[in-house]
C-alpha positions in Angstrom: 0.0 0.0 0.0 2.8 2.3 0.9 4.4 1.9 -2.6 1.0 2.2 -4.1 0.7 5.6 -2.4 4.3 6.7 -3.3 4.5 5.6 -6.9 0.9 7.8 -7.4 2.5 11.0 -5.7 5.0 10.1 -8.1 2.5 10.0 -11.0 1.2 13.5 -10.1 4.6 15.1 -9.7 5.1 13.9 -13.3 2.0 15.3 -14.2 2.5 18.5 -13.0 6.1 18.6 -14.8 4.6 18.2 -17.8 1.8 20.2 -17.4 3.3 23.5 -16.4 6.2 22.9 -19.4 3.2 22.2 -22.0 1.9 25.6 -20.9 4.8 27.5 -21.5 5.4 25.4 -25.3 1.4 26.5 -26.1 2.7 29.5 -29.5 -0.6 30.8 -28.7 -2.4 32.2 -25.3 -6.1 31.4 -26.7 -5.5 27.7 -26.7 -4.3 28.3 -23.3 -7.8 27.1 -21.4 -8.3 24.4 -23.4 -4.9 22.9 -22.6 -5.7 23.9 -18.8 -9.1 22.3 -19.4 -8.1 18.9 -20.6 -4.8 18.6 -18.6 -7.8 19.4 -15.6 -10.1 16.5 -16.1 -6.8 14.5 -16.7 -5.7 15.5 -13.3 -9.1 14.6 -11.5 -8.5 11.4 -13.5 -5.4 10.6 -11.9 -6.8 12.1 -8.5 -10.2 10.0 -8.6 -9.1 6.1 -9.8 -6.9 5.4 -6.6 -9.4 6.4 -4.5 -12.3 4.7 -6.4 -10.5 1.7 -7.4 -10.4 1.0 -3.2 -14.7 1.1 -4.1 -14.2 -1.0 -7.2 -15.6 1.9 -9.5 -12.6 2.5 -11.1 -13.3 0.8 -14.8 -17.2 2.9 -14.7 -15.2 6.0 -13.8 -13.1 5.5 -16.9 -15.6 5.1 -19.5 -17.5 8.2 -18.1 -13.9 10.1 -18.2 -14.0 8.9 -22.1 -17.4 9.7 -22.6 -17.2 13.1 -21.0 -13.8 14.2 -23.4 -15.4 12.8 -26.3 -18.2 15.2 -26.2 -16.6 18.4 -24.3 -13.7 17.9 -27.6 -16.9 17.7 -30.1 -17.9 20.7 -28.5 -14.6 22.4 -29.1 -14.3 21.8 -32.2 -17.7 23.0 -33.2 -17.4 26.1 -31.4 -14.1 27.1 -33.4 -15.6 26.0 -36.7 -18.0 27.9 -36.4 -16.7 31.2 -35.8 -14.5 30.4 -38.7 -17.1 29.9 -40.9 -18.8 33.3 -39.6 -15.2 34.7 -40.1 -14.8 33.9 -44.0 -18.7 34.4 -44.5 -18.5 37.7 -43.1 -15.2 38.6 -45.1 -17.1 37.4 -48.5 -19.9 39.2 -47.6 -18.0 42.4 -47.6 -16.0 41.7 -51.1 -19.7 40.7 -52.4 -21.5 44.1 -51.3 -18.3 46.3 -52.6 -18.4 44.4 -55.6 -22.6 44.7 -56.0 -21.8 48.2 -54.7 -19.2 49.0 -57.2 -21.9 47.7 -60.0 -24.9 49.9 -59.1 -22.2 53.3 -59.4 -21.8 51.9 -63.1 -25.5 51.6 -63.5 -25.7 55.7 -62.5 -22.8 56.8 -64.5 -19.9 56.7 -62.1 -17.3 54.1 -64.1 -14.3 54.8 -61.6 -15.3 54.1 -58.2 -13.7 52.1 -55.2 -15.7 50.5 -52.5 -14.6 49.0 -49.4 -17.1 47.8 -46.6 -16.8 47.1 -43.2 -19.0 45.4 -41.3 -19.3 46.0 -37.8 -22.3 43.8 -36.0 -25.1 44.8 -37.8 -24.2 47.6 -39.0 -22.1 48.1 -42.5 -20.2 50.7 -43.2 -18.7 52.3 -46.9 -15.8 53.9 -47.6 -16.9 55.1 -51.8 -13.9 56.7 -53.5 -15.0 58.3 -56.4 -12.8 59.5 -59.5 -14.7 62.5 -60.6 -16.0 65.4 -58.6 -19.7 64.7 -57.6 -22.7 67.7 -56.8 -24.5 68.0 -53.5 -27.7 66.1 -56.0 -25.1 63.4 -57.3 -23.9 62.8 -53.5 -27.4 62.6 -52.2 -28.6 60.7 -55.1 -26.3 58.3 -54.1 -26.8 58.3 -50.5 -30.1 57.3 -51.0 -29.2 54.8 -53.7 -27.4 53.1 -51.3 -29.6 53.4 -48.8 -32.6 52.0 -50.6 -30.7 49.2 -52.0 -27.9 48.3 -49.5 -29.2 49.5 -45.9 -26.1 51.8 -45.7 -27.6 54.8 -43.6 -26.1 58.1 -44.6 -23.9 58.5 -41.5 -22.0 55.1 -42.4 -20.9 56.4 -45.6 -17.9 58.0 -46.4 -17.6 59.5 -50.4 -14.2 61.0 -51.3 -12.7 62.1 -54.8 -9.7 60.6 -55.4 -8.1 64.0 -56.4 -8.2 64.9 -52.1 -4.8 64.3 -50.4 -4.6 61.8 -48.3 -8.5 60.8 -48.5 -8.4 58.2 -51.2 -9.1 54.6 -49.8 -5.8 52.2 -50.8 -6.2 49.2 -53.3 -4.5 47.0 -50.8 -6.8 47.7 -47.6 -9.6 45.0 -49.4 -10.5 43.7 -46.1 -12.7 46.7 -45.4 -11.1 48.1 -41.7 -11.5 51.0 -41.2 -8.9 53.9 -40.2 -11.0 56.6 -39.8 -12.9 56.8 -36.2 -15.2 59.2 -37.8 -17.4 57.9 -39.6 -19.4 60.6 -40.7 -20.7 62.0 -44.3 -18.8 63.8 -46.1 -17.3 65.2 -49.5 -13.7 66.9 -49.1 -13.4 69.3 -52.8 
């Protein structure tokens, strides 16, 4: 019994070695609780069968143990695919509605336009770069173009000629973020 007890202490002094070194190996912190969280149930594991297997339960402990992994990694998994998938939807989304965006300016006569969308929640947001100088009418026409047919409220859109210094939207921010905290309407001549 004494050797039972000692080579167990052992076991978790092991355990704990190799715990606390695969925490500091882990390249990223979010994985972190999931490491913490299996290496957790491992350690009740370990805990648990010496003092069930004195009540003989140590074999239905185990297949419970399995059971319980089996579904709380099923979990894990689906939780991470699916903000993923929202991820990539979300990022097609955006290159959809600039392109769609982009379209509907040809329709009214505006060949040369950029748009790059952001979308926040539920809310999207435009950033329209324009390569002509557009009237008060043109701007408003468009506003409530885009409005009507995109749900882009006038205070989430931002139209700027590409002639203004500095206010032209690059070709290489595709991904739709957003620099500016201000989001408000406006033409800079």
């Amino acid at each position: 019994m004494k050797e039972q007890i000692c080579q167990w202490t052992r076991n978790l002094a092991v355990f704990y070695l190799i715990f606390t070194s695969l925490l500091h190996l882990i390249p990223d912190k979010k994985y972190e609780r999931y490491v913490r969280s299996f290496m957790g149930l491992l350690l009740i594991y370990m805990i648990c069968v010496p003092v069930f297997s004195v009540f003989g339960k140590s074999t239905e402990i185990l297949s419970g143990f399995e059971e319980y992994f089996r579904q709380e990694q099923k979990r894990m998994e689906q939780m991470e695919n699916r903000g993923l998938q929202a991820f990539y939807l979300e990022q097609g989304y955006e290159r959809a509605l600039s392109s769609e965006i982009t379209g509907y300016l040809k329709k009214t006569g505006i060949n040369h336009a950029q748009a790059v969308v952001d979308i926040e929640g539920e809310q999207i947001f435009l950033k329209l770069t324009v390569s002509i100088k557009l009237t008060e009418e043109q701007e408003g026409g468009i506003r409530h173009g885009l409005q009507e047919n995109f749900g882009i409220t006038e205070e989430n859109c931002q139209i700027f000629f590409e002639g203004d210094d500095g206010a032209a939207v690059d070709d290489d921010s595709s991904s739709g973020a957003s620099s500016d905290s201000d989001l408000s309407s406006c033409i800079r001549e």
